[in-house]
C-alpha positions in Angstrom: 0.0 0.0 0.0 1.4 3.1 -1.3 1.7 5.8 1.9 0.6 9.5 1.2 3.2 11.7 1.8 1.9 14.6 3.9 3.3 18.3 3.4 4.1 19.8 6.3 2.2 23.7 6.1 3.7 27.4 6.9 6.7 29.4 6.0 10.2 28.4 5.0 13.0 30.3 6.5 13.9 31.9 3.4 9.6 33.0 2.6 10.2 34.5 6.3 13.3 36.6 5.8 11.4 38.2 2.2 8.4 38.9 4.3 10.3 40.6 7.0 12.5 42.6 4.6 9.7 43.7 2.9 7.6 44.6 6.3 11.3 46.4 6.9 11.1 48.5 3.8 7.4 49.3 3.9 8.4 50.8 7.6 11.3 52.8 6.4 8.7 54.1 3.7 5.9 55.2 6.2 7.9 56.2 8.8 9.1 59.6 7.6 5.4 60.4 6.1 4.3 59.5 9.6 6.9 61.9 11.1 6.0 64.7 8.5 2.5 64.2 9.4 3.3 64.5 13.2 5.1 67.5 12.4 2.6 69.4 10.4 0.2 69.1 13.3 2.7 70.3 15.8 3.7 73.7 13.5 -0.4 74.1 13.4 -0.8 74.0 17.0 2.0 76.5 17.3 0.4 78.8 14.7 -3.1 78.6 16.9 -1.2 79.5 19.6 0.3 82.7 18.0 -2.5 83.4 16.9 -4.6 83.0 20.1 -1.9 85.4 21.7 -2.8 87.9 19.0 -6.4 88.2 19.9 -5.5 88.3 23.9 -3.2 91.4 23.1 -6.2 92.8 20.9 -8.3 92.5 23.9 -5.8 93.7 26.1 -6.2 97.0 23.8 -9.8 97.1 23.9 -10.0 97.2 27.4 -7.2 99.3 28.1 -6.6 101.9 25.1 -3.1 100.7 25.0 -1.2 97.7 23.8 0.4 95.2 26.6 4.5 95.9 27.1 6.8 93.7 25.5 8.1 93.3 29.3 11.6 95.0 28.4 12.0 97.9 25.5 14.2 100.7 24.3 13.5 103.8 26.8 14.3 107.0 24.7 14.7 109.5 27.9 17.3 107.1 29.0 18.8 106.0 26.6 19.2 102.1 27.3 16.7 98.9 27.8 14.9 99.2 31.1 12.2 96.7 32.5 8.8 97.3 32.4 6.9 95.8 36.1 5.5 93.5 34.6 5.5 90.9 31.2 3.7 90.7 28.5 2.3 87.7 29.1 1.3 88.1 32.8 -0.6 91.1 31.6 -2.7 89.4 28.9 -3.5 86.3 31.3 -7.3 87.1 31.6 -7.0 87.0 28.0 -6.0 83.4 27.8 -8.1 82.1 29.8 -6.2 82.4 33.0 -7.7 85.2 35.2 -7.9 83.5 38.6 -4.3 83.4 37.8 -4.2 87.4 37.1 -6.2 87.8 40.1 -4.0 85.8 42.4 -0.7 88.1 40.9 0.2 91.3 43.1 1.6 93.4 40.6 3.4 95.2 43.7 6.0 92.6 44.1 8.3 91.0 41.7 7.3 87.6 40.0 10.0 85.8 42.5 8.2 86.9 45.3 7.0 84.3 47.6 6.8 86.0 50.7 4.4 88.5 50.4 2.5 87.6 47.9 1.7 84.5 46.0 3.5 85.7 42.8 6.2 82.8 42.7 3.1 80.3 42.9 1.5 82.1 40.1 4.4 82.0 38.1 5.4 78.6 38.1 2.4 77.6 36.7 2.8 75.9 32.9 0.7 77.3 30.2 0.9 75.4 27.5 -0.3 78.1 25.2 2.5 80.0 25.8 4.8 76.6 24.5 5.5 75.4 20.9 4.9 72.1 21.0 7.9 71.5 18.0 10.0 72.3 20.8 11.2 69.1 22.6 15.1 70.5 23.4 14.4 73.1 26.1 14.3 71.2 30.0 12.2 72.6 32.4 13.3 75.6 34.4 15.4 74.2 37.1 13.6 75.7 39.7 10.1 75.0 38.3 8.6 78.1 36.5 6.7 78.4 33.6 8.6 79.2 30.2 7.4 80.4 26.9 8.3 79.6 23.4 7.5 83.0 21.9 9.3 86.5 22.4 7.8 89.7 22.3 9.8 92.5 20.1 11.6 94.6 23.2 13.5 96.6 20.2 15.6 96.0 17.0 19.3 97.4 16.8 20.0 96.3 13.5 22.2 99.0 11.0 19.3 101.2 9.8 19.9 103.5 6.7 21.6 106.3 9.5 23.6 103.7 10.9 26.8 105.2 13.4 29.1 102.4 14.5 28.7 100.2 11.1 27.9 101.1 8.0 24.4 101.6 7.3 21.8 98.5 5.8 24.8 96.5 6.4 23.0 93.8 8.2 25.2 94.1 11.4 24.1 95.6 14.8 24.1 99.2 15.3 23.3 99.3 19.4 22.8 102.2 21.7 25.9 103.1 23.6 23.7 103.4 27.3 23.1 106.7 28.6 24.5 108.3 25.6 23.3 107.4 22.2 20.3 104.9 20.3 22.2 105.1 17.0 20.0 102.2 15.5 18.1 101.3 18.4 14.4 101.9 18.2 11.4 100.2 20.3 9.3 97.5 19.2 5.9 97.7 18.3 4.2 97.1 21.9 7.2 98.8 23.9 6.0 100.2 27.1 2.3 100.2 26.6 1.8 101.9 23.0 -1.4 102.7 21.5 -2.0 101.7 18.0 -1.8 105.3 16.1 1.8 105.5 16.8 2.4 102.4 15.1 2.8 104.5 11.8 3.7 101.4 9.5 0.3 99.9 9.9 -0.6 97.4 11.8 -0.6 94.5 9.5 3.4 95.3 8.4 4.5 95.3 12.3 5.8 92.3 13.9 4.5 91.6 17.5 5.9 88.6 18.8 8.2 86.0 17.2 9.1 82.6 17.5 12.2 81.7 20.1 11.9 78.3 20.8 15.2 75.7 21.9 16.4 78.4 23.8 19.2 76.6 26.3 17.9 76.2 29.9 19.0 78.4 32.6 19.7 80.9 30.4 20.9 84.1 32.0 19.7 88.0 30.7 21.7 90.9 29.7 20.1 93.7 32.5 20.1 93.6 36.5 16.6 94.1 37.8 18.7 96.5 40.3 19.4 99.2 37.8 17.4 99.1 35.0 13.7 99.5 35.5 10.9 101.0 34.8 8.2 102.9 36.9 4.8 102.2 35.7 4.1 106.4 35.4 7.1 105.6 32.2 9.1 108.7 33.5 10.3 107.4 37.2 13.1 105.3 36.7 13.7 103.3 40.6 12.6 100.7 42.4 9.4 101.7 43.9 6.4 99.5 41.9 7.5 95.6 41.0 10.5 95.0 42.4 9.7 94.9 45.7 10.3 91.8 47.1 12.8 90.4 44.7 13.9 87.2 45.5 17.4 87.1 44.3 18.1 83.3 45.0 15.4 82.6 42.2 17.6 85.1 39.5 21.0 84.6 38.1 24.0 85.9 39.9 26.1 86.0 35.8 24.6 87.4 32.9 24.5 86.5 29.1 25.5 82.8 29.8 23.8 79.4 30.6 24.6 79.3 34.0 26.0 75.6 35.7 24.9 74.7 38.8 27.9 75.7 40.3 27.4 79.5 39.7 23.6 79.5 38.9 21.5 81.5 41.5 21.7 84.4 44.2 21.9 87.4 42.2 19.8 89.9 40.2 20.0 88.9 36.6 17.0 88.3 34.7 16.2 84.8 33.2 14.1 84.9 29.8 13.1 81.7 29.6 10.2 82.1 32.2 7.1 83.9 31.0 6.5 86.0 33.9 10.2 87.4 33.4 10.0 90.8 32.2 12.9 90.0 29.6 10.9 87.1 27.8 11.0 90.6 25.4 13.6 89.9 23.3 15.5 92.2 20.8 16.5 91.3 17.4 20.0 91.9 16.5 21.3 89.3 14.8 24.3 86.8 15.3 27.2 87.8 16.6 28.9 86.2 13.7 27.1 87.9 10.8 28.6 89.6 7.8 28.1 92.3 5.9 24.9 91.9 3.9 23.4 89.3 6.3 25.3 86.6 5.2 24.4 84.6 8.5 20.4 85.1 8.2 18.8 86.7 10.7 16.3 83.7 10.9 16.9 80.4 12.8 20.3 82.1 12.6 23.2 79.4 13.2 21.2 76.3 13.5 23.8 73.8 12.1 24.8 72.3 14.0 22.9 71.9 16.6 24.1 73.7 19.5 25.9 76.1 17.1 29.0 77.1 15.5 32.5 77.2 17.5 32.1 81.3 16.2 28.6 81.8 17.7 27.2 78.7 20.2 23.7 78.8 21.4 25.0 79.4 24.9 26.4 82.9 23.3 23.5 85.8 23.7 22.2 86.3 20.0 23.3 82.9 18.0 20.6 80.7 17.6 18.0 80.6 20.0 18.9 82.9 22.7 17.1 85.7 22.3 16.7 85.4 18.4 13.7 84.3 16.3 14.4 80.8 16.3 12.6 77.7 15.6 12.8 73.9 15.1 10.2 74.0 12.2 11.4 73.4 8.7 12.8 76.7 6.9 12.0 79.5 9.3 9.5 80.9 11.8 6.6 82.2 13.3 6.0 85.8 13.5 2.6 87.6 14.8 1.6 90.7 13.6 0.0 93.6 15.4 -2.8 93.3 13.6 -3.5 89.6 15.1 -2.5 87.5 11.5 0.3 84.7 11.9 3.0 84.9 9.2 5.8 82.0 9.0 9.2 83.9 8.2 11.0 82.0 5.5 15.1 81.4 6.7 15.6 83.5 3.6 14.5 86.7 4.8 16.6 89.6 4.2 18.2 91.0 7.4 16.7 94.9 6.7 13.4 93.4 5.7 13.2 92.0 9.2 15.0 95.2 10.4 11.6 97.3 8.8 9.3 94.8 10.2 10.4 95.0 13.3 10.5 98.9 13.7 7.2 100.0 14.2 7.9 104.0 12.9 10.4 104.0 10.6 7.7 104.7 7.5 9.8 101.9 5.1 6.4 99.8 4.9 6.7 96.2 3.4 4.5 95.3 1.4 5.7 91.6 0.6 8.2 89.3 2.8 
């Protein structure tokens, strides 16, 4: 009797290394669409964020007759970059849904202020409007405040066409020389509290806020809280309303730097990370390593590689991130406009085209950017 040979059923090793390859490939494939995808989403968020901003500062202006303060600007009677009491975005937080916050904040005291008042409390609070959600390289403030993604324009210093230290449109930094000169320094479009007629460009050709995500932790400001402030009258230049109550161990004792733990706290510095920090207003002034003609960009300036050039490092005030508008999108930034619309800045803007968008009087509208 003849036996029937049975055939044993499934997959030989070779049929199982084709279909894994090809499961391999098809994952390769998809993954980057999926990425993409992820991505797109993210930069959308970010937008409606920008753009949720713009209507709290609108709002802002309705109710008061006057834009909110970019938290730090260019002071014309002084000559120099003094601090306003408050930030911009503690002063639209009704706006954004966040007024038992606004309530709970004694604008008497500064943000660090834990003793008497609940300030510190209030400011350690994350509000994740005020965050880009493409940025997943900044770490959380060491000691536990909230930080924002987005800078308001304190002032722009780039070489305008009366330019003293360098020549003029040259697409380097022309900055004041404090307690002497602006040269090219002018205020940015909110400032101290401005009301829309003297933003003479138009509202729709002025840059607000800007994009300045990645910015290193810890990073340490430019100005002392101690010496450079502003009353809220705009004339009295001491101590008396919003620094009261500084808590110095919660500032930097260094500035411009990203401070180790070594050398961190227990001074006056300002830290611009946080979003109750009066100097989350950031001026535009381009990399330290630029060129004549802008040859460095003045957006996403130095951001290869990561971390920055030897010339210009992120750590460095002005390359990359710190205090620059800066993003980890694809080929530019955010920017909001006074007027409430969202543009994305292409990498390829010109240097004065920013310059003009970012000056809020100079009468050199642009029409296309």
């Amino acid at each position: 009797m003849n036996r029937q040979r049975m055939r044993a059923s499934g997959f030989t090793l070779v049929e199982l290394l084709v279909t894994i390859a090809i499961v391999a490939i098809l994952i390769a494939l998809l993954l980057p669409a999926v990425q993409q995808a992820r991505e797109s989403a993210r930069r959308t968020q970010c937008k409606n964020h920008l753009k949720q901003l713009g209507l709290a500062f609108l709002n802002y202006e309705t109710t008061f007759g006057c834009l909110p303060s970019s938290g730090k600007s260019t002071s014309t009677i002084a000559r120099g970059h003094q601090f306003f009491p408050s930030s911009f975005f503690q002063e639209i937080l009704p706006y954004v849904d966040n007024a038992p916050l606004s309530i709970a904040y004694d604008s008497r005291y500064h943000y660090t202020n834990g003793k008497w008042s609940r300030n510190s409390t209030v400011s350690k609070t994350r509000i994740s409007m005020f965050l880009c959600p493409t940025n997943s390289r900044t770490s959380p403030d060491a000691l536990g405040y909230g930080i924002t993604d987005y800078m308001p324009i304190a002032y722009v210093d780039l070489a305008g066409p009366n330019a003293v230290a360098v020549p003029p449109l040259s697409g380097l930094r022309d900055p004041l020389v404090t307690g002497v000169a602006l040269n090219s320094d002018v205020g940015g479009a909110l400032g101290f509290g401005r009301r829309i007629p003297e933003i003479i460009d138009g509202m729709s050709s002025t840059v607000a806020l800007v994009e300045d995500s990645a910015r290193p932790t810890a990073t340490s400001g430019h100005y002392s809280f101690l010496g450079t402030f502003l009353g809220l009258d705009g004339v009295t230049y001491g101590r008396t309303v919003g620094t009261t109550g500084l808590d110095s161990q919660q500032l930097f004792a260094i500035s411009d730097t990203v401070c180790s733990s070594s050398h961190r706290w227990g001074g006056s510095y300002s830290a611009p990370n946080r979003w109750a920090d009066p100097a989350s207003g950031g001026g535009v002034s381009g990399p330290r390593n630029q060129t004549i003609g802008g040859g460095k960009g003045i957006i996403n300036n130095n951001r290869y590689p990561e971390g920055g050039p030897a010339d210009c490092p992120w750590t460095s005030a002005n390359c990359g991130p710190n205090d620059e508008p800066f993003s980890l999108h694809s080929g530019g930034c955010h920017a909001l406009m006074v007027d409430g619309s969202v543009r994305f800045l292409s990498e390829s803007t010109y240097v004065d085209t920013m310059r003009r968008l970012c000056d809020p009087r100079d009468g050199e509208v642009v029409a296309e950017f």
